[in-house]
TORGU-900927 format. One record per residue (C-alpha): x, y, z. Coordinates in steps of 0.05 Angstrom, whole numbers, padded with zeros to 5 digits, always signed. Layout:
N
XYZ...
END
This chain:
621
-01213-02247+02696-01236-02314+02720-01306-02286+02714-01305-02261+02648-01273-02321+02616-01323-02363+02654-01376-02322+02621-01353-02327+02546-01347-02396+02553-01422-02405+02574-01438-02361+02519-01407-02393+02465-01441-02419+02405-01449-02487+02401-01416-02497+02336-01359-02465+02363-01353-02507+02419-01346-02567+02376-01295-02531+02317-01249-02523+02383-01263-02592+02403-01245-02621+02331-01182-02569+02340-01162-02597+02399-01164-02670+02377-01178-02734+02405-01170-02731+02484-01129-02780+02515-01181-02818+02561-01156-02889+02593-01111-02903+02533-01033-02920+02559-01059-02893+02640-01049-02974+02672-01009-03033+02645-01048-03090+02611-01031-03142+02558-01082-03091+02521-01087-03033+02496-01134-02982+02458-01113-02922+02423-01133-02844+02440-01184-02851+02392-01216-02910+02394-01190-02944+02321-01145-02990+02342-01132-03037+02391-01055-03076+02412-01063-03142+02445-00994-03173+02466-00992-03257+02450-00946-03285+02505-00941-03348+02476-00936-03327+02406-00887-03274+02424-00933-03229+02380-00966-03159+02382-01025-03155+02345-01063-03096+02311-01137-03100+02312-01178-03046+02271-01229-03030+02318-01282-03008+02267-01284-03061+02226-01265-03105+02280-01211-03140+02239-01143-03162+02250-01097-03109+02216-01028-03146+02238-00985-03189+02275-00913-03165+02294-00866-03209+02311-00822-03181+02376-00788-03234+02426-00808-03285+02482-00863-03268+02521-00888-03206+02515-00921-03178+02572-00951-03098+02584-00966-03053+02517-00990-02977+02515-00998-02933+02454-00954-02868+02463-01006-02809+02475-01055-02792+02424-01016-02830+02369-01006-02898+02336-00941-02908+02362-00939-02961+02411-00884-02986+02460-00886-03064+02486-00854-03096+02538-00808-03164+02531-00803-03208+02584-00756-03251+02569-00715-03217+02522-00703-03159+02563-00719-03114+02513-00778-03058+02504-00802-03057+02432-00822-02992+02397-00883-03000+02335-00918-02968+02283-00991-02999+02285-01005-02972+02221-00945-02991+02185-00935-03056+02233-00862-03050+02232-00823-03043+02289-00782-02965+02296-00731-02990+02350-00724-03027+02412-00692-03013+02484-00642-03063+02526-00666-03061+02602-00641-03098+02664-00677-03151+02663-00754-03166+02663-00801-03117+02636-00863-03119+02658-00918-03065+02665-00910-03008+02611-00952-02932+02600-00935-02868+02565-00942-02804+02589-00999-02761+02551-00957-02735+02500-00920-02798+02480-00855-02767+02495-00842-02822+02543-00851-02893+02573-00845-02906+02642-00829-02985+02652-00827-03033+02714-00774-03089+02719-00798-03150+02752-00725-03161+02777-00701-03131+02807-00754-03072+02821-00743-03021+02781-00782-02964+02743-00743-02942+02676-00760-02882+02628-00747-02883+02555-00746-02822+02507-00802-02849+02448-00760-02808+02398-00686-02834+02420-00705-02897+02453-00653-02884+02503-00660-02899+02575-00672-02821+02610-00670-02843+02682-00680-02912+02717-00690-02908+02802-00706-02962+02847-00778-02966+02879-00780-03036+02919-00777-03102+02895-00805-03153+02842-00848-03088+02810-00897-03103+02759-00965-03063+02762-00958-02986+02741-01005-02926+02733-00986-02851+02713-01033-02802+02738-01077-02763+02682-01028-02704+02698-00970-02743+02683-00942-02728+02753-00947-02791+02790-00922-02857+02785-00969-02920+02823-00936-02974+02815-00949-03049+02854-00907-03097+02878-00910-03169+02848-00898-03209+02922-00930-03154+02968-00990-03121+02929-00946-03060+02963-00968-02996+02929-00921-02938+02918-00935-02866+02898-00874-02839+02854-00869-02763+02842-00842-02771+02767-00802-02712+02768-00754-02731+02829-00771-02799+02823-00777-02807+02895-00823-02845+02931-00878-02788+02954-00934-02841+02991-00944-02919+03003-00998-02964+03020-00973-03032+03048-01015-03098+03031-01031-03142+03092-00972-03198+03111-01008-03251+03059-01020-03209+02999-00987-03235+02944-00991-03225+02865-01003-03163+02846-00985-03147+02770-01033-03092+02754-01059-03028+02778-01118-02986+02753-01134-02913+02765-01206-02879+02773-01211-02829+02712-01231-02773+02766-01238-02800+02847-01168-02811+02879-01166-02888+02879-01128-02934+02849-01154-03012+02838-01116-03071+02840-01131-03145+02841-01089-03193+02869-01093-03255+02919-01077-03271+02983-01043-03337+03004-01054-03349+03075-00977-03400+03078-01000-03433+03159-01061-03463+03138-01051-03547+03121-01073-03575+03055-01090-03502+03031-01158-03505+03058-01189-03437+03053-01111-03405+03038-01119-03372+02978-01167-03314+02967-01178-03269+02908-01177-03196+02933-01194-03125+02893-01159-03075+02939-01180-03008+02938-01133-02945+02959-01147-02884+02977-01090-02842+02938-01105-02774+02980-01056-02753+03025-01068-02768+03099-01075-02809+03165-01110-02874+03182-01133-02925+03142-01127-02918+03065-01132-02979+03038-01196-03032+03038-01201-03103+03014-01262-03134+02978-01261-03214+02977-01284-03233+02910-01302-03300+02934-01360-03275+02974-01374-03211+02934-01433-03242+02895-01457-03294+02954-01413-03358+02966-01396-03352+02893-01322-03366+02894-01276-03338+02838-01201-03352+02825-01137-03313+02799-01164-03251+02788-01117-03223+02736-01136-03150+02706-01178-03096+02722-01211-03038+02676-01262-02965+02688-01303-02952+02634-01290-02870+02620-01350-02847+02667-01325-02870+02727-01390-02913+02740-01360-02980+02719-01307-03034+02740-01291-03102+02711-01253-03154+02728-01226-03225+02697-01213-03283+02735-01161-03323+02702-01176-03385+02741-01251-03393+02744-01258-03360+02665-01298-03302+02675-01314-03224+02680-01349-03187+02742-01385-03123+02728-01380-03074+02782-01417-03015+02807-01364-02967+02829-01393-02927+02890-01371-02870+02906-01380-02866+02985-01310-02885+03010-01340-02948+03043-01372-03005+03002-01330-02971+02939-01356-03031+02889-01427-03063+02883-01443-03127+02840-01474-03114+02772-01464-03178+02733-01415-03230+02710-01399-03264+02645-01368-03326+02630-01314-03319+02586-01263-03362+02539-01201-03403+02572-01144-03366+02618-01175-03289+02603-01115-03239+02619-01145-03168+02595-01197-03127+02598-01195-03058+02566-01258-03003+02554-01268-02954+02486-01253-02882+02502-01327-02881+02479-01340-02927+02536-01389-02961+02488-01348-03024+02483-01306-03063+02529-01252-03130+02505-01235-03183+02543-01169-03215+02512-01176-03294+02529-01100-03317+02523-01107-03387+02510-01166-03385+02466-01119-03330+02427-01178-03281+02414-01207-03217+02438-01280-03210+02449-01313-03140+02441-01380-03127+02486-01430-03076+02495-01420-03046+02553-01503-03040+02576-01525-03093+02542-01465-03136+02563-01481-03179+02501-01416-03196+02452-01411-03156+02392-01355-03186+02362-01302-03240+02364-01229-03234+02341-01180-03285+02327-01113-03253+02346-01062-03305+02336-01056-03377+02313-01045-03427+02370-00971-03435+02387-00980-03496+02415-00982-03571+02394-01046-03590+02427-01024-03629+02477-00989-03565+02500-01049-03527+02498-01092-03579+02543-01040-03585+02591-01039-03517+02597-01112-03489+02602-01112-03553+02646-01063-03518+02688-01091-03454+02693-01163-03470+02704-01194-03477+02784-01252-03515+02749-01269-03591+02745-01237-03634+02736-01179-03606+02764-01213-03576+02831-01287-03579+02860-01290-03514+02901-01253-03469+02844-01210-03431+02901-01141-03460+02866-01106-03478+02804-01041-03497+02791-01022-03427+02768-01036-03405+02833-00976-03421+02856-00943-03436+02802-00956-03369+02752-00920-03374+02673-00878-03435+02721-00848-03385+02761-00848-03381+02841-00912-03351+02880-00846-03327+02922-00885-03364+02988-00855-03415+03036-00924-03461+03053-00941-03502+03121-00952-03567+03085-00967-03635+03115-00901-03656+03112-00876-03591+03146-00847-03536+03119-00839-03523+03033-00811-03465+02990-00853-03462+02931-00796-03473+02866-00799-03453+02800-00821-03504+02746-00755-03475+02707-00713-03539+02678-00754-03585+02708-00757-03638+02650-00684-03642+02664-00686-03638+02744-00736-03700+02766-00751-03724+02815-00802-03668+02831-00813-03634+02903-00755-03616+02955-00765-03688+02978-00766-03715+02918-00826-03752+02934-00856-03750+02860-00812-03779+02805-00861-03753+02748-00908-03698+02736-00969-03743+02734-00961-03768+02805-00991-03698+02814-01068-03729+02804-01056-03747+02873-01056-03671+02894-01110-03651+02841-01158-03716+02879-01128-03703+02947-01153-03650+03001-01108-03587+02974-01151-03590+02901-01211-03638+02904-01214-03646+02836-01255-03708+02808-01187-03720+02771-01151-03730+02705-01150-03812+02706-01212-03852+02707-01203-03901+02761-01138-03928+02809-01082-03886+02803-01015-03920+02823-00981-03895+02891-00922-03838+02874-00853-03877+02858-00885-03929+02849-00908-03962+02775-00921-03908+02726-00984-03859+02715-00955-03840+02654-01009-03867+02597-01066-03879+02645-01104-03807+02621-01086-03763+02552-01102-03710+02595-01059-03719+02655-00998-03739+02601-01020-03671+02578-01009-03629+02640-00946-03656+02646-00921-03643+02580-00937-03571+02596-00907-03564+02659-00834-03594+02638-00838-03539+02578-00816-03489+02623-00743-03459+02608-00692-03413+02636-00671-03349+02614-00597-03317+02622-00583-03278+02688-00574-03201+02676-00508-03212+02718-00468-03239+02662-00496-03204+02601-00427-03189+02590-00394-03247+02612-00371-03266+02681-00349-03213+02723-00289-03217+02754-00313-03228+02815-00353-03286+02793-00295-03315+02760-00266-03316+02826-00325-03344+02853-00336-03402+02805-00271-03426+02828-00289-03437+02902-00345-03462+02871-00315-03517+02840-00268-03528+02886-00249-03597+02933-00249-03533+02995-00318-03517+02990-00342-03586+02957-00412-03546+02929-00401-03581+02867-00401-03648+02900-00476-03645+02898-00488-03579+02850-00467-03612+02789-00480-03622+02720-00507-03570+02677-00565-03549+02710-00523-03552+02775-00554-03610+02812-00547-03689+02814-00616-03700+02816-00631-03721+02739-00686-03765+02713-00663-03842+02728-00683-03893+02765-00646-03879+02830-00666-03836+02881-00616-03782+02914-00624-03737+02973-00578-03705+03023-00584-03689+03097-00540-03622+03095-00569-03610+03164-00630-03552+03146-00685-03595+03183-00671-03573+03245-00698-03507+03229-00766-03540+03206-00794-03566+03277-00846-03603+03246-00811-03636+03181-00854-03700+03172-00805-03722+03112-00732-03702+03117-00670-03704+03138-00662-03706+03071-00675-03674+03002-00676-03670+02941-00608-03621+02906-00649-03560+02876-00620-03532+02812-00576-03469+02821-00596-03441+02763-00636-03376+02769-00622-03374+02842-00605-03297+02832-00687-03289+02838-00718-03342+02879-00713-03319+02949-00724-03336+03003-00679-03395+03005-00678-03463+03019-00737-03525+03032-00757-03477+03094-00747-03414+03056-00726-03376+03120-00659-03360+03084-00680-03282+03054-00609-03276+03019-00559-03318+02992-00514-03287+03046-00557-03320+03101-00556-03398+03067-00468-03395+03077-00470-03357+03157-00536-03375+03186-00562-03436+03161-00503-03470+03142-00494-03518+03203-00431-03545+03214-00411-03542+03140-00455-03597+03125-00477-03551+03071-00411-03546+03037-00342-03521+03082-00363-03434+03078-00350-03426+03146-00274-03414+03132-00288-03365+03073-00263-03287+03076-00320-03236+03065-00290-03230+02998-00290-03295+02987-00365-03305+03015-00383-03244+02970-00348-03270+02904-00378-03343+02914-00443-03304+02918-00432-03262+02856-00423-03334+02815-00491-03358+02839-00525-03295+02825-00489-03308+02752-00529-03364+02734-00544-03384+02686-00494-03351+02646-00500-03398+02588-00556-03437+02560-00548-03512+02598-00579-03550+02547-00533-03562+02490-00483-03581+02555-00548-03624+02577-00551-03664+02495-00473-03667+02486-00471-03700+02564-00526-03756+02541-00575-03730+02593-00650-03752+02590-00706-03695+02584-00772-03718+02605-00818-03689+02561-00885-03715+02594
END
């Protein structure tokens, strides 16, 4: 049988062979197969590009390279995939918790989908019937009928998930692991975890995943953040990993350093990765450093990538996506707001495309490429920006061996509202921070011409537009609603709140206010000793520190200015010394459990208005 079928296809006209061809359709190629803030349709007419700031998907006619529309869809936007061989095209919503549905010919939206919290990465199976979705937080992979937009099935697969992958069969799940660069193999039909390859102990940001077209490996870039090593020096590295996704012993998993892949050229953030169709080619953007590596992909299990090329690019690039054809490759540059098509041989640019209009008042905008760029003047040897650390003002989820001894990296959230800066409040303004971008951690030529004035001391504020700049950027940062009280407070965290607030445990005595902490912008200075320094041997600074904000708290592990607290559990019965951190020793479980199920609660209301009607001061640069 096999024989004879083999035989009439080898002996079929060639006019036949393309009728079936044209009968068949376009073939799904790398359309919708990883998550990306672009995609390109099944057959090559249209491209999505997702706007985070703009909170935007646009259309873009790929022939005429035009933009065909803009659509309008929530706060931040992250991962899009078109659904199969179609037009349709799914979105995820960061902040909104929400996945989006779209017509890209129509540009109007078909229906939308309410998920946990956090979507992130987002692809469709081949025939469109389904989306398969990652939740940031709390690590979870969700599928969605396309027709019903209902939620099929949602099962856990680790923690903080963002990159994803299905297989070309539609039978596999890969899926990474935002803190860990942890990849996990998912058999989509049990939804159980079928194979893992575990990142070394200092791998760290991981948000996308790529898949070879026909080898079994998968591609993903991340960075690893070496937390022992003082001032930073050499601690960050940007990594491609490579794994090995056939089943078996021993080593299945290789690193290539991308700061000595072409020499002792150094590169920073790398961000997104793509395969042109063929198998032959790999690119990757570097976020920090503002450019594009071309890659030989070699297929002999050991050196797996060769340098082709690189490109220098337009500010903060995010995506990189190839044709079907493989012709054409586009590199979306977020904070430029365009997409930029290029041969693929000749590497030269064939076309640019405006995408969205700037968001941002342009102080904004500077502040921000400002803080997203490892370039002068902000650093001399590229390894580091701001957002290395610091990504969209979240957490790099790291506790760092600093100078002054031990420091959990915090979110920028509600910051304008939360100075003095640092957990030793040792900076009472965001520009104090040219002292870190001159200093050994950055060794940047800097954003002030000249003296800069010591930190709490007189004010840098007005010495540089540009350092004014990156601070109005980094106090823009807001919070969004926990997923624990979408519905209101539980019972349980009604419960809570009242030991909360209560003279017995006293955790409002310091947590107070709207944003949960007494340290506000003023002119006086307050920290606490509540006895956590004796778990940091080599504190330079404390006792004590500055009140963090509560809010968000249900997400920011580990814990405390040391960060060896992993729950919220562990703050109240391990690290809680003599009550100096509020009286919990005397708490039931039940209690312990319902003050926990507050805190995990907030913010369960926006703290603003509260913030305005109190007479509170927001710094805005």
């Amino acid at each position: 049988m096999y024989l004879i079928a083999r035989s009439v296809r080898l002996f079929l006209p060639l006019t036949t062979l393309c009728l079936l061809c044209l009968l068949m359709g376009p073939q799904r190629a790398d359309a919708g197969q990883s998550n990306s803030l672009m995609d390109i349709s099944a057959d090559g007419k249209l491209l999505a590009c997702s706007n985070r700031d703009s909170g935007t998907i646009t259309i873009v006619d790929l022939v005429s390279h035009k933009k065909q529309s803009e659509i309008k869809v929530g706060k931040h936007p992250e991962g899009v995939t078109f659904l199969g061989n179609s037009h349709q095209l799914a979105t995820a919503v960061y902040d909104e918790d929400i996945v989006i549905f779209l017509d890209a010919d129509t540009g109007k939206i078909t229906g939308q989908t309410e998920v946990f919290d956090e979507p992130y990465g987002i692809v469709s199976t081949s025939d469109g019937s389904k989306v398969f979705v990652t939740l940031d937080y709390p690590g979870r992979i969700v599928e969605i009928d396309t027709q019903t937009y209902k939620i099929d099935r949602e099962f856990s697969s680790g923690s903080h998930l963002r990159g994803i992958a299905i297989s070309n069969d539609d039978q596999s799940l890969f899926t990474t692991e935002y803190y860990t660069a942890l990849v996990r193999q998912i058999d989509v039909a049990s939804g159980k975890t079928t194979d893992e390859w575990p990142g070394g102990s200092t791998d760290n940001l991981s948000r996308q995943i790529t898949l070879h077209p026909r080898r079994a490996k998968a591609y993903l870039p991340h960075i690893r953040s070496r937390i022992t090593v003082a001032h930073g020096a050499g601690s960050i590295f940007p990594i491609v990993s490579i794994v090995d996704t056939k089943p078996g012993e021993g080593k299945r998993r290789r690193k290539i350093p991308m700061d000595s892949f072409r020499g002792a050229r150094v590169t920073c953030n790398p961000w997104d990765t793509a395969i042109t169709p063929d198998g032959k080619t790999f690119f990757v953007v570097f976020a920090g450093t503002d450019e594009l590596y071309v890659c030989n992909v070699i297929d002999d299990d050991y050196r797996e990538l060769t340098f082709r090329s690189s490109l220098r690019l337009g500010h903060n690039p995010r995506a990189v996506r190839v044709a079907p054809d493989g012709n054409t490759f586009y590199v979306y540059n977020a904070l430029d707001f365009n997409v930029v098509a290029y041969d693929t041989d000749s590497l030269r640019p064939r076309a640019i495309i405006d995408v969205t209009e700037n968001p941002l008042d342009e102080e904004i905008l500077l502040g921000k490429r400002l803080f997203y760029t490892a370039l002068q003047p902000m650093t001399s040897r590229l390894w580091i920006s701001c957002a290395s650390c610091h990504p969209d003002g979240q957490s790099d989820g790291r506790t760092w061996h600093n100078p002054e001894g031990l420091r959990n990296t915090q979110s920028l959230a509600g910051m304008a509202w939360t100075h003095p800066i640092h957990w030793s409040a040792d900076r009472d303004e965001v520009q104090d921070f040219e002292h870190t971008i001159r200093g050994p951690l950055m060794q940047g030529s800097g954003l002030v011409r000249g003296k800069i004035n010591p930190s709490l001391d007189a004010p840098n504020k007005g010495l540089s537009r540009a350092l004014d700049a990156m601070a109005a950027y980094s106090n823009t940062h807001e919070f969004t609603l926990s997923p624990y009280a979408k519905k209101g407070l539980s019972p349980a965290a009604k419960r809570g709140r009242e030991l909360f607030f209560s003279k017995q445990t006293k955790c409002a005595s310091c947590h107070s206010g709207p944003f949960l902490t007494d340290s506000v912008p003023s002119a006086k200075i307050v920290r606490h000793d509540v006895g956590t320094s004796v778990d940091n041997p080599g504190e330079k600074m404390g006792p004590a520190y500055d009140t963090p904000t509560l809010l968000g708290i249900y997400r920011t592990a580990p814990y405390l200015h040391h960060g060896k607290a992993n729950t919220l559990e562990e703050v109240f019965t391990i690290y809680n010394h003599d009550d100096q951190h509020g009286n919990t020793s005397q708490l039931s479980k039940q209690e312990l459990a319902d003050l926990i199920e507050f805190l995990k609660a907030l913010p369960y209301e926006d703290p603003v208005p509260q913030a305005k009607a109190a007479g509170m001061v927001k710094v805005s640069k």
